[in-house]
C-alpha positions as CSV (number, residue, x, y, z in Angstrom):
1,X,-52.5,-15.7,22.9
2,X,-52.3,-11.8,23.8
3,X,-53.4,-9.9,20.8
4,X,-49.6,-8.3,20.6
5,X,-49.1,-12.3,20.0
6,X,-51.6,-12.3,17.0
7,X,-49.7,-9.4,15.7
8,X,-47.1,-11.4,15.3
9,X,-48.5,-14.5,14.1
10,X,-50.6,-12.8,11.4
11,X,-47.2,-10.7,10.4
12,X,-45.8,-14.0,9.7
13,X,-48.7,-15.6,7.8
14,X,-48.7,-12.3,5.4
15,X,-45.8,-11.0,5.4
16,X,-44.9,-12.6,1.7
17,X,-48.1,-10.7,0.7
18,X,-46.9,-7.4,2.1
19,X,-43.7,-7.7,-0.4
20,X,-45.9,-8.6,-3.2
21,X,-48.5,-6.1,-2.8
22,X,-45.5,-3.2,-1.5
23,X,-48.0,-2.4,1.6
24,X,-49.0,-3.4,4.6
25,X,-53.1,-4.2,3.8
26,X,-55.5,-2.0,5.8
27,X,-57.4,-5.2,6.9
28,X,-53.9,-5.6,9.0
29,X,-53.2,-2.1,10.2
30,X,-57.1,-2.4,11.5
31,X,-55.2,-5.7,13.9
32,X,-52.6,-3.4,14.7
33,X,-54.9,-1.2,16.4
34,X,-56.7,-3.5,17.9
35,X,-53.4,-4.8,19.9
36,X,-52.7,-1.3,20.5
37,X,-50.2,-0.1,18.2
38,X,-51.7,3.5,16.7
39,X,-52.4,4.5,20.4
40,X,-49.3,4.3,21.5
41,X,-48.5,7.6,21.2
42,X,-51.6,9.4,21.7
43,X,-52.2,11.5,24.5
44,X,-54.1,9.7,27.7
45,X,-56.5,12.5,27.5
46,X,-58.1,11.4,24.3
47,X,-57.6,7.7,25.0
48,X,-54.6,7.1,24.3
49,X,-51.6,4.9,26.2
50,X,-48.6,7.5,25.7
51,X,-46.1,4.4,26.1
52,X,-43.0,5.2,27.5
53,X,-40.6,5.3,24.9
54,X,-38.5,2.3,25.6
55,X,-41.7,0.3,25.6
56,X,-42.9,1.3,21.6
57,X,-39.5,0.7,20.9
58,X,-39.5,-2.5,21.9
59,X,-42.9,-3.7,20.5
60,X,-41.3,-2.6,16.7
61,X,-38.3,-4.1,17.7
62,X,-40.5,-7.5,18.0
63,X,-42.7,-6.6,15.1
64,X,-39.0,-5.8,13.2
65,X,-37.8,-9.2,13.9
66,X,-41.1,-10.6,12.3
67,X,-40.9,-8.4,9.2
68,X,-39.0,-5.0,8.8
69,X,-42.1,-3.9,6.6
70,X,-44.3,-4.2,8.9
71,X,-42.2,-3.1,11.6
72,X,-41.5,0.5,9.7
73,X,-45.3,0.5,9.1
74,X,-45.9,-0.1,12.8
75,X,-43.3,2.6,13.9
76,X,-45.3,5.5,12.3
77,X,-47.7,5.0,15.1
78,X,-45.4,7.4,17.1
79,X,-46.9,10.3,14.9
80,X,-49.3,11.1,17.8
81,X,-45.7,12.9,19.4
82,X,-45.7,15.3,16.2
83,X,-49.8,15.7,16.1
84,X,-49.2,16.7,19.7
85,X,-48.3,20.1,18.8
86,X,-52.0,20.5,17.0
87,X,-54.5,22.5,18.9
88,X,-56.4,20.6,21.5
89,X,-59.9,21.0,19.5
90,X,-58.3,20.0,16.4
91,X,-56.6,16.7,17.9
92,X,-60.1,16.4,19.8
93,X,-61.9,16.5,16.4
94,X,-58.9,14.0,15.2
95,X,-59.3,11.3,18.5
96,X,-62.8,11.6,18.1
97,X,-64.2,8.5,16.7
98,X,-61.4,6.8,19.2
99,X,-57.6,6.6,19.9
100,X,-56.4,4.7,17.0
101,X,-55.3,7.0,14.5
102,X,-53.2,6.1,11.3
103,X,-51.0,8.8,10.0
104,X,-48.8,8.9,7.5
105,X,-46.3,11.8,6.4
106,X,-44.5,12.8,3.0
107,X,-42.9,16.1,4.1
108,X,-40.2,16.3,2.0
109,X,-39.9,18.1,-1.0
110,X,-41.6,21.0,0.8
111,X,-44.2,22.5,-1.3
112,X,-45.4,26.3,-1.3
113,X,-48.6,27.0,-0.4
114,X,-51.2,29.4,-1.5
115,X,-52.1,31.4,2.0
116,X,-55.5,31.6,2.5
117,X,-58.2,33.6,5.3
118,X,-57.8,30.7,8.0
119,X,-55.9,28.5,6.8
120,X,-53.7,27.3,3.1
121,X,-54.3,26.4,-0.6
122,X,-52.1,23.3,-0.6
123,X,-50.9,21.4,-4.1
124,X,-47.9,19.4,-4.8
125,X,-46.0,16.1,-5.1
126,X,-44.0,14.4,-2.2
127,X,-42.3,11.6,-1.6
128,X,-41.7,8.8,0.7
129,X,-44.7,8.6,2.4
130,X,-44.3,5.3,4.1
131,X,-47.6,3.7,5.5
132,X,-49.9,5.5,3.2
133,X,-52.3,3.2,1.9
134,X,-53.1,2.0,5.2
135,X,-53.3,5.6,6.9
136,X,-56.5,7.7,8.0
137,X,-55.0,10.9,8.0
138,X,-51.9,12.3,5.7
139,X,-49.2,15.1,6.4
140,X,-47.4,16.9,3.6
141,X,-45.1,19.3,4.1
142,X,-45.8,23.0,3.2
143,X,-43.5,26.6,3.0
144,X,-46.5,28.9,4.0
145,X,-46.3,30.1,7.7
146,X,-42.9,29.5,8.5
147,X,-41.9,29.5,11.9
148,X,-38.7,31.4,13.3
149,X,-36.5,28.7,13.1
150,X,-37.5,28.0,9.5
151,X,-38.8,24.4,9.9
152,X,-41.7,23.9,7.5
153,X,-45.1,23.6,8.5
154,X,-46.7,19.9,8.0
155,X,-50.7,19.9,6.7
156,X,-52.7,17.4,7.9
157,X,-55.0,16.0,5.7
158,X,-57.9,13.3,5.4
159,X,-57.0,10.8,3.3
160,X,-59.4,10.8,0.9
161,X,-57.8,14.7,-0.1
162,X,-54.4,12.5,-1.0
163,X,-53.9,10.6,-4.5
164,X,-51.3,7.9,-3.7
165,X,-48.9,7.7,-6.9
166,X,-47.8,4.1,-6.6
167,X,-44.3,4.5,-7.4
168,X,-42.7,2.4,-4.4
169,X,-39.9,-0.3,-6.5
170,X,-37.1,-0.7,-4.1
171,X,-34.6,-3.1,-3.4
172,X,-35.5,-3.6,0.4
173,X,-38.7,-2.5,2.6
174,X,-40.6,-3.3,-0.3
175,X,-43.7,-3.7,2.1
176,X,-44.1,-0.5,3.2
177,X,-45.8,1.3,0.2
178,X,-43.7,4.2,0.7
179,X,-45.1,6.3,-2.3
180,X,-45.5,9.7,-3.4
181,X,-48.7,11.5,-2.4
182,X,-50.1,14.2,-4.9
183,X,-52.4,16.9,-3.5
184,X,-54.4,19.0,-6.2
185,X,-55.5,22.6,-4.7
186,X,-57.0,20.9,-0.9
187,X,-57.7,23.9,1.3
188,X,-56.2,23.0,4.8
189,X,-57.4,25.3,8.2
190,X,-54.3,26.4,10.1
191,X,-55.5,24.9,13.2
192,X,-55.0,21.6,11.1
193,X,-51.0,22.4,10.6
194,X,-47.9,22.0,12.6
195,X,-44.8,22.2,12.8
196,X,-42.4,19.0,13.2
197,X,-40.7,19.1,16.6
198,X,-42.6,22.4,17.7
199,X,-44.4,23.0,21.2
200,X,-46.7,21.0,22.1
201,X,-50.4,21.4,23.5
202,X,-50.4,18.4,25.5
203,X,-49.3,18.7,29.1
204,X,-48.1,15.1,29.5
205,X,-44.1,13.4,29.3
206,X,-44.2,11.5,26.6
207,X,-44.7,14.9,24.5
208,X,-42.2,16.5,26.4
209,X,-39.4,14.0,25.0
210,X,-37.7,15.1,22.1
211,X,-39.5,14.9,19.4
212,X,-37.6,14.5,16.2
213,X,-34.4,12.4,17.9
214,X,-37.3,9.7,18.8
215,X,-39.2,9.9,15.1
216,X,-35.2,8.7,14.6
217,X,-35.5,5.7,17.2
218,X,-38.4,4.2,15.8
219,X,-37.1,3.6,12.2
220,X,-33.2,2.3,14.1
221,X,-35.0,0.1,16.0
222,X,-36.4,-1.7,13.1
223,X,-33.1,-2.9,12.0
224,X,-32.3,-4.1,15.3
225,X,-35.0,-6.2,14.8
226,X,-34.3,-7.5,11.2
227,X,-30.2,-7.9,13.0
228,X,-31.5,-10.0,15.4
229,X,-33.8,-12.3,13.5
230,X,-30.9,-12.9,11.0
231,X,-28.2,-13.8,13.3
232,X,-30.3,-16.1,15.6
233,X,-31.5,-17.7,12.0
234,X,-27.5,-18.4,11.6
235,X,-27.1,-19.5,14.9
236,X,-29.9,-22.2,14.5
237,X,-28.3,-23.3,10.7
238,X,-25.4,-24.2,13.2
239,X,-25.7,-27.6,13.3
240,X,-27.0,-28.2,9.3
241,X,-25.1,-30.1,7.3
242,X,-23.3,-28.8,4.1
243,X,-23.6,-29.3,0.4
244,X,-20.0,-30.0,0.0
245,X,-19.6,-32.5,2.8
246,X,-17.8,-30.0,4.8
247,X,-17.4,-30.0,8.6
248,X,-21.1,-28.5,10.0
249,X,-21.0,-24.8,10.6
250,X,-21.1,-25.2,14.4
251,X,-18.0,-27.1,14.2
252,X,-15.7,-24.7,12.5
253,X,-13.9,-22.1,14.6
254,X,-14.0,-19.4,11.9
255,X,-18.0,-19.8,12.1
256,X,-18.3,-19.5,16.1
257,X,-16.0,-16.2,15.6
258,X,-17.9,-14.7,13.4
259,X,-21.4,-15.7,15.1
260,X,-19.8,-14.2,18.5
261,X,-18.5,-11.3,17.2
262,X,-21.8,-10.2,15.4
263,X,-23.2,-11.1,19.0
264,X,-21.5,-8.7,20.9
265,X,-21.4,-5.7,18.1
266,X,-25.6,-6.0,17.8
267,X,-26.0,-6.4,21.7
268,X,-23.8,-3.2,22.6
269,X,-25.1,-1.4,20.2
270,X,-28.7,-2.4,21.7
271,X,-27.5,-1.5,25.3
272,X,-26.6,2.0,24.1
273,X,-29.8,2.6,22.5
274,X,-32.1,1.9,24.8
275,X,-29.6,3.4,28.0
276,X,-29.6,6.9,26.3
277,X,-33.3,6.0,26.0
278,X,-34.1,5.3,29.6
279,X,-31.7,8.4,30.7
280,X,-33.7,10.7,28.4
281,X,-37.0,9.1,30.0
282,X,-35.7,9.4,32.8
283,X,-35.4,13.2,32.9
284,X,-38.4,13.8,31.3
285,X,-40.2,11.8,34.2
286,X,-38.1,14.1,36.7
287,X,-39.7,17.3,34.9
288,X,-36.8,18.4,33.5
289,X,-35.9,19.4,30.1
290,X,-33.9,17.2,28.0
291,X,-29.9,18.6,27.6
292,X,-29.0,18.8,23.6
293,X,-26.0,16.2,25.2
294,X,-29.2,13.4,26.1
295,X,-31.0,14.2,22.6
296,X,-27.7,14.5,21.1
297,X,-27.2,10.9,22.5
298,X,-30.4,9.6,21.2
299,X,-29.3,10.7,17.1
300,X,-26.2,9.3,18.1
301,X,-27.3,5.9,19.1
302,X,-30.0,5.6,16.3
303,X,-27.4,5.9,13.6
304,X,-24.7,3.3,15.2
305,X,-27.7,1.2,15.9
306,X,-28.7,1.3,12.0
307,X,-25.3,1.0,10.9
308,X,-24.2,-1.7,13.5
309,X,-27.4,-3.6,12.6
310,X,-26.4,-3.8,8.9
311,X,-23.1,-5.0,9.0
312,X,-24.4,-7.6,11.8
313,X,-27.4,-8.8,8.8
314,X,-24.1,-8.4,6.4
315,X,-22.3,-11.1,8.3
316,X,-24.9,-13.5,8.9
317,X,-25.3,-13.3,5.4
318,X,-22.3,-14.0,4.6
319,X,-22.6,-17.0,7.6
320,X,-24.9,-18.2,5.4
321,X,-23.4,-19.3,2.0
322,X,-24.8,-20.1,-0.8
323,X,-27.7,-21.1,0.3
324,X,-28.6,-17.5,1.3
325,X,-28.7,-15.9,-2.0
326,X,-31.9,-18.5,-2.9
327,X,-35.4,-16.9,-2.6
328,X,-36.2,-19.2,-0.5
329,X,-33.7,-18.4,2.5
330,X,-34.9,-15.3,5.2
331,X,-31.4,-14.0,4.3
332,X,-31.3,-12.3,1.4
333,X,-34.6,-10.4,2.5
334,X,-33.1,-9.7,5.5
335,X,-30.2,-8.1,3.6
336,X,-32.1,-6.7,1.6
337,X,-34.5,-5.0,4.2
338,X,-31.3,-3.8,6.6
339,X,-29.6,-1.9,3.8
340,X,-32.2,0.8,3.5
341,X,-32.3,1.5,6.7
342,X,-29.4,3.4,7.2
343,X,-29.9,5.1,4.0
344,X,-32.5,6.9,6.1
345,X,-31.8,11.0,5.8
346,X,-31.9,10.7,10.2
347,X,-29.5,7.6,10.1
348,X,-27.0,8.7,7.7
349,X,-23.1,8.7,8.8
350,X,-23.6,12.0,9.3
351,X,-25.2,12.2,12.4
352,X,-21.5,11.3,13.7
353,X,-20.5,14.3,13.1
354,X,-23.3,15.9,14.5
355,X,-22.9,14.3,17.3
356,X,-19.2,14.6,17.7
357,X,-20.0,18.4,17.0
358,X,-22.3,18.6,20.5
359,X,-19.8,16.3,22.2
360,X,-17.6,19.2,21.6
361,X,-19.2,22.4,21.7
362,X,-19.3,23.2,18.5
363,X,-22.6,23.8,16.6
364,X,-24.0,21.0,14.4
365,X,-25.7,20.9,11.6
366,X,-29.6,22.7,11.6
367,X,-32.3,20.6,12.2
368,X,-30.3,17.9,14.1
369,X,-31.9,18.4,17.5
């Protein structure tokens, strides 16, 4: 058994506890480094792999299809593309005790900050800061030090300077302790800030693919993951027999329709995602820049990958009858778990229209790219 394989196995012995407890334990997050996870994105220089993208993707994708909790948890380990743009002391002081780094992020709602000689005053409340109670260092996000563009700065932080509000009580995702962080007057250097999707120090390709499209990817690709667990469960409940007497599922035409159907919308969807993926990778490999039409693509295929991905978990709920609103059947967590992820700010419907918008010409929204 590879120790991706015990990833997997111990995700399934737990992952009942993870709903329980709302968060993934730190005993686990400590085998998720072991098998690799939080280096995944950190540069080779300190240690790191720097995985190709369509490789991360596809070890949350499996994680996903184990537990979306864990998976969402997992896919945070693809901070080390935003830490990139610390400078290289500071992410040498941060890779120093080794490669495998759990960070965490509540950015949003920005908070001012009290600038300081060398560095910021930083106090607030934010929220959604998924992966917290198992993370080693913290971002918030701060209005001090602007750059040009207006993005915020993020503040990294130890995470022993961050007070977790336990406030996470949600209908899906319940494992991945996504609470509010409170920060009470922490003084944070400026070499220890960034901002999301800025330059980077590194000189390597995986932190010259776009940043903020691929913090996008990660979170789609878990309910790929959840999609596809759910429809190969109703695929196996083919041959079950019914409570009523009824002809089994595998026998009734409108049941192979559906079960195709939901086939082919979650596998195109799939093929799109991870083709803009590879094309993007692809260029980046070259030593080209990215075109806003390949980044573009990325947003574009992590929103109709979320979306398609629900209504897929939608049907095979549905597939399932009544026997899928018991506690007992995978079903109704997997609902549950696939809703929220397009509810995601980057997966909204929206990003249609951004994306339409580049198709076009026409400027999109701020921030999209």
């Amino acid at each position: 058994m590879t120790k991706f394989d015990q990833v997997l196995a111990l995700t399934a012995e737990r992952r009942a506890e993870f709903e329980e407890k709302r968060h993934v334990p730190r005993d686990v997050i400590s085998v998720f480094k072991d098998a690799g996870i939080y280096r995944a994105s950190t540069p080779k220089r300190f240690g790191g792999d720097a995985l190709p993208p369509a490789e991360f993707l596809g070890l949350i994708e499996r994680i996903s299809a184990v537990d979306a909790s864990a998976g969402w948890v997992a896919s945070f380990a693809c901070s080390g593309v935003y830490l990139a743009a610390l400078p290289l002391d500071t992410q040498a002081d941060l890779y120093a005790d080794g490669p495998d780094v759990a960070f965490a992020g509540g950015l949003f709602p920005v908070q001012p900050a009290e600038r300081l000689e060398g560095g910021y005053r930083v106090s607030g409340r934010w929220k959604f800061s998924s992966g917290c109670k198992g993370a080693d260092v913290i971002g918030v996000g701060i209005k001090a030090g602007q750059d040009k563009t207006g993005r915020p700065l993020t503040a990294v932080l130890r995470a022993d300077q961050v007070e977790i509000a336990e406030n996470w009580d949600v209908v899906g995702l319940r494992g991945t302790g996504s609470h509010d962080l409170v920060v009470d007057g922490a003084v944070v250097p400026e070499e220890w800030t960034f901002v999301r999707g800025g330059d980077p120090t590194v000189d390597e390709p995986l932190y010259r693919y776009p940043t903020v499209p691929y913090a996008a990817q990660v979170l789609a690709v878990v309910g790929l993951g959840t999609a596809r667990a759910a429809l190969d469960h109703v695929i196996a409940q083919g041959g079950r027999s019914g409570y009523t007497g009824a002809p089994k599922p595998a026998d009734r035409a409108t049941y192979r329709i559906a079960v195709g159907q939901a086939e082919a919308q979650l596998r195109s969807a799939r093929a799109f995602f991870y083709e803009a993926t590879e094309e993007a990778w692809s260029t980046v490999q070259e030593g080209d820049p990215v075109s806003a039409e390949q980044a573009s693509a990325l947003r574009l295929a992590s929103a109709h990958l979320a979306k398609t991905s629900f209504e897929v978990v939608r049907a095979a709920y549905q597939l399932g009858g009544i026997g899928a609103i018991t506690d007992g059947s995978p079903l109704q967590r997997y609902l549950r778990d696939a809703s929220v992820v397009p509810q995601h700010a980057f997966l909204q419907e929206g990003m249609y229209d951004a994306a339409g918008a580049v198709l076009m010409g026409v400027q999109s929204f701020p921030g999209y790219l």
